[in-house]
C-alpha positions in Angstrom: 42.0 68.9 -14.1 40.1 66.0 -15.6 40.8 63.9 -18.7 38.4 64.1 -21.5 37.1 60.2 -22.2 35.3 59.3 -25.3 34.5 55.4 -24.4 34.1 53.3 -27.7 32.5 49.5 -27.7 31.9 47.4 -30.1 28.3 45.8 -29.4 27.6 42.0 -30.7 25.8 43.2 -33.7 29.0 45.2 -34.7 27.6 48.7 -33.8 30.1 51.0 -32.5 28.6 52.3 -29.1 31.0 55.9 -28.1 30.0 57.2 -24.7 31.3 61.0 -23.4 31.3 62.8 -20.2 30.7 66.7 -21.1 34.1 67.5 -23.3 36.0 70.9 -22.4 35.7 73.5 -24.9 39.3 72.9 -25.9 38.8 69.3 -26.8 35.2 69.9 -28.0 36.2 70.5 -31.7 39.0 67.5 -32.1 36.3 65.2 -30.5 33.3 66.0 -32.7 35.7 65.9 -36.3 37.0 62.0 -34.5 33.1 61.2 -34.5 32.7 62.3 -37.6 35.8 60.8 -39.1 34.7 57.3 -37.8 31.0 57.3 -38.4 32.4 58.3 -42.3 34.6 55.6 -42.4 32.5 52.8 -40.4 29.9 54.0 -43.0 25.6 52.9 -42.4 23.3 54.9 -40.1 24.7 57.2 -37.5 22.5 58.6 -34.6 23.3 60.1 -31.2 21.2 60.1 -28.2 21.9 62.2 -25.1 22.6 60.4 -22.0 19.7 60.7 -19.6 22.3 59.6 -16.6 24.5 62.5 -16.8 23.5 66.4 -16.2 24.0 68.2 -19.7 25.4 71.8 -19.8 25.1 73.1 -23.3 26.5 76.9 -23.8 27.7 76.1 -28.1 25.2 75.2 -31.3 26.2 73.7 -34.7 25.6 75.1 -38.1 23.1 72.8 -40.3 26.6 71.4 -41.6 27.3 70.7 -38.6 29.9 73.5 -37.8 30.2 75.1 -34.4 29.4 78.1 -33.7 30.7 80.7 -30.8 28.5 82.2 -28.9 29.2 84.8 -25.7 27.7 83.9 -22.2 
């Protein structure tokens, strides 16, 4: 079984970079509400960007606040 990684860096102009494999289901939740806890408190513009170096497998979709929804296969 793998570990979940989020990888955070701080660039040089203070932005905090966070960098993700694909998260298991289980972890999926407690990782999203950590981004969202940190981009609240680190306040300023907040964007994500997929990573183009990594395949994506996508089987969930958000709310439009954000909340996740369950969906069957």
């Amino acid at each position: 079984m793998n570990d979940d990684r989020l990888t955070i860096e701080i660039l040089e102009d203070g932005t905090i970079k966070t960098t993700s494999d694909e998260v298991s289901a289980p972890n999926h939740d407690n990782a999203e509400q950590f981004l969202r806890a940190m981009a609240r408190l680190a306040g300023g513009e907040t964007t994500r960007t997929a990573r183009q170096d990594a395949p994506r497998h996508h089987h969930h979709a958000h709310d439009s606040n954000g909340k996740h929804l369950t969906q069957g296969h």
